[in-house]
N, CA, C and O atoms as CSV, one atom per row, in Angstrom:
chain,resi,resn,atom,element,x,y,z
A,1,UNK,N,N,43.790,13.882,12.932
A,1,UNK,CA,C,44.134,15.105,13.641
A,1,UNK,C,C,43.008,16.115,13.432
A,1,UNK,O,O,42.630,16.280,12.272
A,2,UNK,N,N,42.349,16.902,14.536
A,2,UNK,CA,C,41.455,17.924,14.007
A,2,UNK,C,C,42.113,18.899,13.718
A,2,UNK,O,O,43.208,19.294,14.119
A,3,UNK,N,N,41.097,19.453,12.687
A,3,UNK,CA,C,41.607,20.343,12.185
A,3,UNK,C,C,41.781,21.665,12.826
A,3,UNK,O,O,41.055,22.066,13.736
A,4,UNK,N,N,42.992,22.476,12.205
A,4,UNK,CA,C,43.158,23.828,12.974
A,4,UNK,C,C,42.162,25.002,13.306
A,4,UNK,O,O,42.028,25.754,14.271
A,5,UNK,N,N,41.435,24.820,11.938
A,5,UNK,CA,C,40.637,26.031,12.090
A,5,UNK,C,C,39.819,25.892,13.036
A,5,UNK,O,O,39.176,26.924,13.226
A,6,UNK,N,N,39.493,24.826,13.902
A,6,UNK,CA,C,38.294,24.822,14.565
A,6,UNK,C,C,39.036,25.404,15.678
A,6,UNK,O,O,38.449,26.246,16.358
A,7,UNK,N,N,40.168,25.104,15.952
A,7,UNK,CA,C,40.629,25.585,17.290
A,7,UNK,C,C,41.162,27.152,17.137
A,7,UNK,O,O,41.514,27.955,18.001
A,8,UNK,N,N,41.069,27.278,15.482
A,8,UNK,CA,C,41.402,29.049,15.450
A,8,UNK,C,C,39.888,29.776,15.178
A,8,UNK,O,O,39.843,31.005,15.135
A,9,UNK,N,N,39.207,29.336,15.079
A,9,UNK,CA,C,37.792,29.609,15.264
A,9,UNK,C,C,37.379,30.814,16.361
A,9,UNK,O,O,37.024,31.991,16.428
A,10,UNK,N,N,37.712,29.562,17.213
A,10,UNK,CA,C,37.366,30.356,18.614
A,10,UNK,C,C,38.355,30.770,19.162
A,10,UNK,O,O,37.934,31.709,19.837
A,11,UNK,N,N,39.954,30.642,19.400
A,11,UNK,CA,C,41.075,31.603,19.234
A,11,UNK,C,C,40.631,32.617,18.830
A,11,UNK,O,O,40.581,33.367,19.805
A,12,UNK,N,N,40.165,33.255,17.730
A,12,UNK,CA,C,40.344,34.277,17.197
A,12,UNK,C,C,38.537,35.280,17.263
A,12,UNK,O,O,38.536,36.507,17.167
A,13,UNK,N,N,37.665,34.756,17.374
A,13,UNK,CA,C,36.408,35.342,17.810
A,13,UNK,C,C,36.339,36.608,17.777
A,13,UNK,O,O,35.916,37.291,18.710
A,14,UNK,N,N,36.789,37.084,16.592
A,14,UNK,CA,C,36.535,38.289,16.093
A,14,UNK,C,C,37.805,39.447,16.590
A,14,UNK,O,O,37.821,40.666,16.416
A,15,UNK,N,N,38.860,38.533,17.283
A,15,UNK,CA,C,40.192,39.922,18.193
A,15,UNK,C,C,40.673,40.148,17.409
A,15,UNK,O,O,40.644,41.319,17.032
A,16,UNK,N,N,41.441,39.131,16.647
A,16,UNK,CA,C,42.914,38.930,16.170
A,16,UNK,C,C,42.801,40.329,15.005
A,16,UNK,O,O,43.876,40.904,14.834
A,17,UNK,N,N,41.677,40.849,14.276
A,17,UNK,CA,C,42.462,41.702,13.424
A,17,UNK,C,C,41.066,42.427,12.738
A,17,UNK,O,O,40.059,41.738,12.571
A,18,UNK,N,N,41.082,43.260,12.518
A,18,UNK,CA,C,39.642,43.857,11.865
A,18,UNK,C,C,39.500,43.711,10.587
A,18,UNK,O,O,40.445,43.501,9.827
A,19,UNK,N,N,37.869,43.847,10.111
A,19,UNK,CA,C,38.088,43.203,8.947
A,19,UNK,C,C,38.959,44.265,7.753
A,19,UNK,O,O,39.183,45.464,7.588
A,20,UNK,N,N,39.342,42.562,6.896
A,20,UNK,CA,C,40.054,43.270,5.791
A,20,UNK,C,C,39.591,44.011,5.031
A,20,UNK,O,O,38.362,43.938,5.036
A,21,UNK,N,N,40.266,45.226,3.861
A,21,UNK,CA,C,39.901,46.121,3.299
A,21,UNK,C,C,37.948,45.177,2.202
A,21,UNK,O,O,37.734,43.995,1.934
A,22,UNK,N,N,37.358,46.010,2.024
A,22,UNK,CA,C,36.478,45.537,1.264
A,22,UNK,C,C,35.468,44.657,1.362
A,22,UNK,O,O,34.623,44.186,0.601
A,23,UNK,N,N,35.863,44.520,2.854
A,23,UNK,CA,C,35.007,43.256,3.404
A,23,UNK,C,C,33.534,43.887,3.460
A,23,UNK,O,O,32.830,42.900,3.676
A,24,UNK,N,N,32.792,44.873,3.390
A,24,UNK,CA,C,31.686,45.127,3.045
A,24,UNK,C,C,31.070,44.383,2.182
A,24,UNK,O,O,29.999,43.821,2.410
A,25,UNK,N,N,31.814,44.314,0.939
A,25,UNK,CA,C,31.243,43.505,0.096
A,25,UNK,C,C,31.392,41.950,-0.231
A,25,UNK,O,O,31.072,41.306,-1.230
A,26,UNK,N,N,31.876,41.651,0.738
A,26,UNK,CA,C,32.408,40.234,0.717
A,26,UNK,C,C,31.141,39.227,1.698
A,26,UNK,O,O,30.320,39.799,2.415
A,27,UNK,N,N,31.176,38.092,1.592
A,27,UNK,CA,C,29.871,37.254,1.892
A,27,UNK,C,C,30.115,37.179,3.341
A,27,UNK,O,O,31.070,37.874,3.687
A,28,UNK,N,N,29.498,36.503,4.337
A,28,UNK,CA,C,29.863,36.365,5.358
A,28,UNK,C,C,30.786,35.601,5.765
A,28,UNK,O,O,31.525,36.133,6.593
A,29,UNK,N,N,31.087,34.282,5.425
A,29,UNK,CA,C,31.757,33.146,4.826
A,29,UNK,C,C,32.976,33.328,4.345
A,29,UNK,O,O,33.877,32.495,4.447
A,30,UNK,N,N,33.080,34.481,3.767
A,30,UNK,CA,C,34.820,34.949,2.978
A,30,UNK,C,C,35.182,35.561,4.153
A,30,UNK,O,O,36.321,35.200,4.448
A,31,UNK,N,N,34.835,36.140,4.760
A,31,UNK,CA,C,35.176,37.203,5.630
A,31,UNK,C,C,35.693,35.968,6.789
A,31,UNK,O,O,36.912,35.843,6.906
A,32,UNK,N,N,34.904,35.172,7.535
A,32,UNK,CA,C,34.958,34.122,7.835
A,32,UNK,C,C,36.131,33.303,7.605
A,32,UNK,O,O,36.879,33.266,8.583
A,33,UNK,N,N,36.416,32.800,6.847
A,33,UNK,CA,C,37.305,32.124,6.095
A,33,UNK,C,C,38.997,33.000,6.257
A,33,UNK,O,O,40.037,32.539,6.727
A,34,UNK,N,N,38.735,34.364,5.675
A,34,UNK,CA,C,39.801,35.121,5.762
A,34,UNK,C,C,40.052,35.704,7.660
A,34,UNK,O,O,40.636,36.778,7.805
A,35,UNK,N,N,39.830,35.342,8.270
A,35,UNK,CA,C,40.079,35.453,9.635
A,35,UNK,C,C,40.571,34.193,10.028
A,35,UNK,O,O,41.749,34.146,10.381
A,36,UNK,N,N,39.960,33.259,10.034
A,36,UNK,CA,C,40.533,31.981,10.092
A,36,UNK,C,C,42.198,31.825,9.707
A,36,UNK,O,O,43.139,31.720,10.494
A,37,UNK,N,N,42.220,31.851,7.983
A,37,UNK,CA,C,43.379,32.026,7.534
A,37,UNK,C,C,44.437,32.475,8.339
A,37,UNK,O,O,45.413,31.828,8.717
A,38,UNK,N,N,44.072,33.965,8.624
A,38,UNK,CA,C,44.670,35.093,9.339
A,38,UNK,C,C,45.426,34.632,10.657
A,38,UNK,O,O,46.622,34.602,10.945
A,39,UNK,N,N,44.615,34.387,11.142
A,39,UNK,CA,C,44.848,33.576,12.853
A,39,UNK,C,C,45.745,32.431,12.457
A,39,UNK,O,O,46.911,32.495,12.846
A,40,UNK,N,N,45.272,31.128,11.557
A,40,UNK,CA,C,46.206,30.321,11.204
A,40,UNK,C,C,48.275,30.673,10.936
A,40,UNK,O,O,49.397,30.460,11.396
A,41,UNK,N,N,47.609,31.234,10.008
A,41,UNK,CA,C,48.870,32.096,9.408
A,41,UNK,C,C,50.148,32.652,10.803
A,41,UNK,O,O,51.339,32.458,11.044
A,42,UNK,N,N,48.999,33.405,11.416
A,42,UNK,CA,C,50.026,34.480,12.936
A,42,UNK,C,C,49.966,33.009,14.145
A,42,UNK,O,O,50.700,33.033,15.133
A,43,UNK,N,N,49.468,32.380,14.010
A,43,UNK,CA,C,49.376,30.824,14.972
A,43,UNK,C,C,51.009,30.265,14.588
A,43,UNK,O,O,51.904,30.390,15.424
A,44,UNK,N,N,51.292,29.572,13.073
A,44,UNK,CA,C,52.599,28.902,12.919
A,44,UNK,C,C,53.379,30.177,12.658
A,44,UNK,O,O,54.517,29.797,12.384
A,45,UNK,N,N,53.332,31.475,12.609
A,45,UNK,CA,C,54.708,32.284,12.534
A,45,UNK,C,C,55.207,32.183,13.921
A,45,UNK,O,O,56.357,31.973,14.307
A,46,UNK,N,N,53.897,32.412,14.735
A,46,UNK,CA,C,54.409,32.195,16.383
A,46,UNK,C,C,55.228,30.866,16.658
A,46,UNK,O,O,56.110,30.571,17.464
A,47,UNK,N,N,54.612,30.237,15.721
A,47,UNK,CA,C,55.580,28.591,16.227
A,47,UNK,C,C,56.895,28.741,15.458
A,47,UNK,O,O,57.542,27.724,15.707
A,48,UNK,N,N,57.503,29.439,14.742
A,48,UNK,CA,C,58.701,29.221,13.435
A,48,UNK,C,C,59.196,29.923,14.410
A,48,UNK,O,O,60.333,29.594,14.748
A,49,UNK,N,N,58.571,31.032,15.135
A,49,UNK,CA,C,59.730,31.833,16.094
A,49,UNK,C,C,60.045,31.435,17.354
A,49,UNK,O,O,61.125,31.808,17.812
A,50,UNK,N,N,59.185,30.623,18.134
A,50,UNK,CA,C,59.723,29.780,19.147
A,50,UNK,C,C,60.653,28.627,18.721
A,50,UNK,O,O,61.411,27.927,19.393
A,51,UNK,N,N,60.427,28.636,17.671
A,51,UNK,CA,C,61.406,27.179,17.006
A,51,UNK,C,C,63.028,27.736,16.925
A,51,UNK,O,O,64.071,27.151,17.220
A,52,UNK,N,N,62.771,29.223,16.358
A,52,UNK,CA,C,64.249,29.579,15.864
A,52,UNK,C,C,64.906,30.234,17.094
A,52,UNK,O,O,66.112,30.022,17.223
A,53,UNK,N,N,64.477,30.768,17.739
A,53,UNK,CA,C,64.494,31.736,19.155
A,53,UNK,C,C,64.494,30.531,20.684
A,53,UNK,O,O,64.552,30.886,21.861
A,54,UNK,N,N,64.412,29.121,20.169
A,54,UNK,CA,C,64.389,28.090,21.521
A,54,UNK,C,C,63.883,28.318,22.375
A,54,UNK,O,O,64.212,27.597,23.316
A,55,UNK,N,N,62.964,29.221,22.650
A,55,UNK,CA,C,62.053,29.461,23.646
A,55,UNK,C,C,60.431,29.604,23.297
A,55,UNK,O,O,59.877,30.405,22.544
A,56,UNK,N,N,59.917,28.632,24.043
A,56,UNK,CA,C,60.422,27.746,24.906
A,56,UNK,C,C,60.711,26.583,24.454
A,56,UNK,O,O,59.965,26.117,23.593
A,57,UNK,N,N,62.190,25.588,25.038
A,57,UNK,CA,C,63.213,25.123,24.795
A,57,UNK,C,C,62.085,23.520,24.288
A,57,UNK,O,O,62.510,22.530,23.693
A,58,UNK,N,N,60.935,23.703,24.667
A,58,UNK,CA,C,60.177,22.491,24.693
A,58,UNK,C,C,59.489,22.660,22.689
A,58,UNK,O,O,58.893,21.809,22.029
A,59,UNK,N,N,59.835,23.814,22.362
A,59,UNK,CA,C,59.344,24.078,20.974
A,59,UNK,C,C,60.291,23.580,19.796
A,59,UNK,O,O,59.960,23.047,18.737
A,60,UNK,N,N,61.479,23.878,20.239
A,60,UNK,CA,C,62.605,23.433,19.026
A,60,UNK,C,C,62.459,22.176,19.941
A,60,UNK,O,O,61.303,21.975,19.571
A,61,UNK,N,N,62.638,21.351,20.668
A,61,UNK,CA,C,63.125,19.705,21.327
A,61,UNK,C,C,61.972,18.861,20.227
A,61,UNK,O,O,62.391,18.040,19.411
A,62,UNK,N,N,60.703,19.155,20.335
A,62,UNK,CA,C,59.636,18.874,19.943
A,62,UNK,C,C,59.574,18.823,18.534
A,62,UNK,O,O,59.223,17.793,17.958
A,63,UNK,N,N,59.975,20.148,17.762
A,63,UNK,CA,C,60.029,20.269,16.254
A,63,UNK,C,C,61.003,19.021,15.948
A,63,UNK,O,O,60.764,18.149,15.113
A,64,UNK,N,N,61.956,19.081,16.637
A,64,UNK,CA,C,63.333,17.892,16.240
A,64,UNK,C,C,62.931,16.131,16.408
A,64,UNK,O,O,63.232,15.238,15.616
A,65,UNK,N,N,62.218,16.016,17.613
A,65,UNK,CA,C,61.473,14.835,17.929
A,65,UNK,C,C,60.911,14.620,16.639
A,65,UNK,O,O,61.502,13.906,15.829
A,66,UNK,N,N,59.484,15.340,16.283
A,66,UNK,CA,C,58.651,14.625,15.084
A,66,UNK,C,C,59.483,14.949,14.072
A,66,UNK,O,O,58.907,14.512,13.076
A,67,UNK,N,N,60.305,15.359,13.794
A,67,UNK,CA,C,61.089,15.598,12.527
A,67,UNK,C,C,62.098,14.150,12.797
A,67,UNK,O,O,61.999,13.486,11.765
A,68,UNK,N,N,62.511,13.827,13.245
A,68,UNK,CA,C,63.532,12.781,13.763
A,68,UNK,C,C,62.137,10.981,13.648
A,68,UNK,O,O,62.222,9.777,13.406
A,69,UNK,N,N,61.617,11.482,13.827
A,69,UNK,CA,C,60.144,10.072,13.115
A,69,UNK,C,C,59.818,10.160,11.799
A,69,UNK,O,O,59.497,9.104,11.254
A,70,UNK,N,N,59.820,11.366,11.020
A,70,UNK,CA,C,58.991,11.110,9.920
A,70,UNK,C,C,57.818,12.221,9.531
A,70,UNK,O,O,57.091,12.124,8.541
A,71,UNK,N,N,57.779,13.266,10.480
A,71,UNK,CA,C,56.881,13.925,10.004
A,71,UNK,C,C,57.227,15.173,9.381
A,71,UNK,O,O,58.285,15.755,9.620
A,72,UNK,N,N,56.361,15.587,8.595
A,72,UNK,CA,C,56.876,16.822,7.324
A,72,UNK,C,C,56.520,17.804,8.399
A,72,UNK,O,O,55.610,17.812,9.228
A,73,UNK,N,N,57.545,18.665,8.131
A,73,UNK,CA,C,57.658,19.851,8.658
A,73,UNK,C,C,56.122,20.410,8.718
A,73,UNK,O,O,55.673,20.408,9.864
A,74,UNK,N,N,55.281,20.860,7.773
A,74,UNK,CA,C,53.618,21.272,7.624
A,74,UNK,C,C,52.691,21.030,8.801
A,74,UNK,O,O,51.912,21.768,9.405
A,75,UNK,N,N,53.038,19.732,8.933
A,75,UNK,CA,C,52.352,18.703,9.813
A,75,UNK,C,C,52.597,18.997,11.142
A,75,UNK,O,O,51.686,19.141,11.958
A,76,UNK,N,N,53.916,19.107,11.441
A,76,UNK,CA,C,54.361,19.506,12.420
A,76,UNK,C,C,54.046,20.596,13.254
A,76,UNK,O,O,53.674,20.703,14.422
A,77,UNK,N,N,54.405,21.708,11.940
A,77,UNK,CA,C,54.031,23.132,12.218
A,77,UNK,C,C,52.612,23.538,13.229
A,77,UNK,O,O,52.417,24.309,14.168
A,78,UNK,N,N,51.446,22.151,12.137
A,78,UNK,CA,C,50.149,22.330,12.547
A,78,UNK,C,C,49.537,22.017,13.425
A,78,UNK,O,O,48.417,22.472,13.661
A,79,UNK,N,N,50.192,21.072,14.194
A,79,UNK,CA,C,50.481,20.051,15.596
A,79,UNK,C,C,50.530,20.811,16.174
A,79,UNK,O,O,49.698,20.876,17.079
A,80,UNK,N,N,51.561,21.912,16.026
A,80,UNK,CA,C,52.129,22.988,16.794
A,80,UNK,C,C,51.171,23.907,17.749
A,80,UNK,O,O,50.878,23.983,18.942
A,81,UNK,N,N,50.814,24.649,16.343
A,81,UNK,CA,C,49.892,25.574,16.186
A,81,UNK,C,C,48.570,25.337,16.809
A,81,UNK,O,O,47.780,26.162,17.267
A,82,UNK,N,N,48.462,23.716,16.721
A,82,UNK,CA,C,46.870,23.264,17.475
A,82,UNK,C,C,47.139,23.493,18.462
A,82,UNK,O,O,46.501,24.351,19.072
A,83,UNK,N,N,48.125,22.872,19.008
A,83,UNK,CA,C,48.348,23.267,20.420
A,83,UNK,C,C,48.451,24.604,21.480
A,83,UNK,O,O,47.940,24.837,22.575
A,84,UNK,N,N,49.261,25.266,20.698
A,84,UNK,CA,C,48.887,26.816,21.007
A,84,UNK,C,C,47.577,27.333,20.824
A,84,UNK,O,O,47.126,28.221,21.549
A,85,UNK,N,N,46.998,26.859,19.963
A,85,UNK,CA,C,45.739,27.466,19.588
A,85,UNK,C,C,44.951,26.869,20.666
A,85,UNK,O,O,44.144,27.788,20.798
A,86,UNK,N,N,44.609,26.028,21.503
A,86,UNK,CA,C,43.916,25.478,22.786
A,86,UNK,C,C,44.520,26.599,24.062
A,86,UNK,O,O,43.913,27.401,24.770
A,87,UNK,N,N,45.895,26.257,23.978
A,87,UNK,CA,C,45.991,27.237,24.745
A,87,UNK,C,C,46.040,28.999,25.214
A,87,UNK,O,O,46.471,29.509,26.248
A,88,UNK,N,N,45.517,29.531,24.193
A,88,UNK,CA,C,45.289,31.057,24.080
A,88,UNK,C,C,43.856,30.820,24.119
A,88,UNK,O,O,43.141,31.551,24.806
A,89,UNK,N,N,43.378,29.864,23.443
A,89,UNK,CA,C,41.648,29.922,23.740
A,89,UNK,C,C,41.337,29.685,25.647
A,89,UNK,O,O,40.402,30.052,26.359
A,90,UNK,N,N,42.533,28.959,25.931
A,90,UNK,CA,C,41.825,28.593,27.128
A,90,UNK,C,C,41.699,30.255,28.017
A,90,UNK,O,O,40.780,30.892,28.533
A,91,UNK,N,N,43.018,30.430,27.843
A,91,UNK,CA,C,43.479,31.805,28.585
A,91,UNK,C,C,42.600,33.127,28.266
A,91,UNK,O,O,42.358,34.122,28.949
A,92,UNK,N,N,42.306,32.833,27.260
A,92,UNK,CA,C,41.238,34.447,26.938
A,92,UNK,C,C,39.557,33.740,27.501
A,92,UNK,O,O,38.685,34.486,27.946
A,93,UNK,N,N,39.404,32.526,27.394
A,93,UNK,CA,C,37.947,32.045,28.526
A,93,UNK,C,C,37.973,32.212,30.011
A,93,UNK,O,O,36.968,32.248,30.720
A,94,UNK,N,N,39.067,32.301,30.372
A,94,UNK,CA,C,39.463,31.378,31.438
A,94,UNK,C,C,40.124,33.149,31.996
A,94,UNK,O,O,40.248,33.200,33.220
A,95,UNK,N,N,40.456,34.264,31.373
A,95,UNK,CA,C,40.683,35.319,31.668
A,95,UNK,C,C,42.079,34.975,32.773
A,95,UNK,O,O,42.261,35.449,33.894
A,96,UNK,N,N,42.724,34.244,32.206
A,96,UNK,CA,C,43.995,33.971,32.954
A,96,UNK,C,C,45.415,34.552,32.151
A,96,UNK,O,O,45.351,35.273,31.155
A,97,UNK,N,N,46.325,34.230,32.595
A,97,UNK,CA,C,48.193,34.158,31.907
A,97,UNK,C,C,47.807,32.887,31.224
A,97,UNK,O,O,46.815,32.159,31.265
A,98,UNK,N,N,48.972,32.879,30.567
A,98,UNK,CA,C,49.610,31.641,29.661
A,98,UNK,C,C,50.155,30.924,30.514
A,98,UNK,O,O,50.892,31.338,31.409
A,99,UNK,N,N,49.657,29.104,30.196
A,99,UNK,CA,C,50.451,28.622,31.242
A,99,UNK,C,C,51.302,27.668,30.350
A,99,UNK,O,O,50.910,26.628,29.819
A,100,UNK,N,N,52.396,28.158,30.297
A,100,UNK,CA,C,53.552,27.834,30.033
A,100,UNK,C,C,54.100,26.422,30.430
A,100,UNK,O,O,54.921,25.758,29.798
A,101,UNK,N,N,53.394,26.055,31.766
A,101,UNK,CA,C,53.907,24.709,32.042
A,101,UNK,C,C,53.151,23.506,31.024
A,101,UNK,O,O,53.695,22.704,30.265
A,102,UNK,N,N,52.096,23.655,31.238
A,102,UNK,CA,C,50.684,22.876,30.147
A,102,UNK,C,C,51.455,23.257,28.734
A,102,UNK,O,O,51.817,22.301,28.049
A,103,UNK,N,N,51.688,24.386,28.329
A,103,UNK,CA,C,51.730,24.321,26.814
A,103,UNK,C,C,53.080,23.181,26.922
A,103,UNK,O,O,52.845,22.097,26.387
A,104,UNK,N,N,54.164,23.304,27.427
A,104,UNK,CA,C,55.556,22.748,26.883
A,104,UNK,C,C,55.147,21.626,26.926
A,104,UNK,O,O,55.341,20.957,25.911
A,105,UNK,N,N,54.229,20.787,28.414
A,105,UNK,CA,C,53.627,19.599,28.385
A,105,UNK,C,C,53.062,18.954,27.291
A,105,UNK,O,O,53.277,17.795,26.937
A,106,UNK,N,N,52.022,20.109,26.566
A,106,UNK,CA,C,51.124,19.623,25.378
A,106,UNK,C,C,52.151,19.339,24.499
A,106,UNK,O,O,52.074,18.272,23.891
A,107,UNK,N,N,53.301,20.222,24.259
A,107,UNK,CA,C,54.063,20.050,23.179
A,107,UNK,C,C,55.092,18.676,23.018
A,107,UNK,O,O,55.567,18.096,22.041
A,108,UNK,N,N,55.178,18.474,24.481
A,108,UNK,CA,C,56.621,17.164,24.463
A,108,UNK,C,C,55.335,16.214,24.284
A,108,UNK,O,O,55.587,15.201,23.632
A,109,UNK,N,N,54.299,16.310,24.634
A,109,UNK,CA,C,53.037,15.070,24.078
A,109,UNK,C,C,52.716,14.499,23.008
A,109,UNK,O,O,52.312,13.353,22.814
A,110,UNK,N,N,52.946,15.495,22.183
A,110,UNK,CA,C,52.693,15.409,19.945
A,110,UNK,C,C,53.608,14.329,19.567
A,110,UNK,O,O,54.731,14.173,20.048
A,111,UNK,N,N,53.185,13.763,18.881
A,111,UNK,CA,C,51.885,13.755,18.000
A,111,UNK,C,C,50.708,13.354,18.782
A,111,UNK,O,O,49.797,13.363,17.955
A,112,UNK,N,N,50.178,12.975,20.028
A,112,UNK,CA,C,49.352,12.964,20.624
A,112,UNK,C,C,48.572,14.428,21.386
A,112,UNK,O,O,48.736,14.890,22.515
A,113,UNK,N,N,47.820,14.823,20.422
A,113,UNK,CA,C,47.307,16.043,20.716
A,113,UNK,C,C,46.550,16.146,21.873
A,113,UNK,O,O,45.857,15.169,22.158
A,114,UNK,N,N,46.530,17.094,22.588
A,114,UNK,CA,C,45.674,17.267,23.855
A,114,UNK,C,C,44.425,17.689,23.396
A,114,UNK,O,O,44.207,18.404,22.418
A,115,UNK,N,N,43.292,16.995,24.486
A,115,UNK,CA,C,41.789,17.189,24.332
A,115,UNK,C,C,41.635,18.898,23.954
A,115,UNK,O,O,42.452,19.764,24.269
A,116,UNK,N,N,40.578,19.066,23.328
A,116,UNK,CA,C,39.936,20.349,23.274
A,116,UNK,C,C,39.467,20.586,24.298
A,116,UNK,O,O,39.080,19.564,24.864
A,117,UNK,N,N,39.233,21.886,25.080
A,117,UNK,CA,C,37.907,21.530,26.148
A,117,UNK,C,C,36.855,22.310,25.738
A,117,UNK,O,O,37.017,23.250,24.958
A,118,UNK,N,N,35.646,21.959,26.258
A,118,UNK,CA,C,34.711,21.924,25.680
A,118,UNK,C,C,33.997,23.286,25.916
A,118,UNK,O,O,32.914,23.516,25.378
């Protein structure tokens, strides 16, 4: 599975949050790192609340699917989260809406993750 951060990488390209207190003195790399995190972090809260809130209905069906095979909740979460995370990258390139039809698609797809695009 690739990993998240690459797809919160560029998700997050400096929007998601300014830097944290002290970051003056912090390397480039921490700072780096702690944005990543950041984005990660607000990526699966977004997924725990489509999960608990059933919308969209393709988020809890999906959590229950790989949970109903074998996969740890974490895993899941991060499946999740990749997936969203492609799709907010696409939408802030692509200067479009959320397309809602593609994400639920990507999601009833997992554990078979959808391509990155390039």
């Amino acid at each position: 599975m690739p990993r998240l951060t690459s797809s919160i990488s560029r998700v997050n390209g400096g929007r998601l949050a300014p830097f944290p207190p002290g970051a003056c003195h912090e390397r480039p790399t921490d700072i780096d790192n702690d944005e990543e995190e950041f984005a990660e972090t607000t990526l699966i809260e977004a997924i725990e609340n489509q999960i608990e809130s059933d919308n969209p209905p393709a988020a809890k069906a999906t959590f229950n699917k790989l949970t109903l095979v074998g996969y740890e909740r974490e895993d899941i979460l991060q499946m999740m989260a990749h997936v969203l995370a492609i799709e907010i990258d696409a939408l802030l390139e692509e200067d479009r809406a959320f397309n809602t039809e593609w994400y639920e698609t990507a999601l009833r797809a997992l554990p078979e993750l959808p391509p990155e695009k390039q």
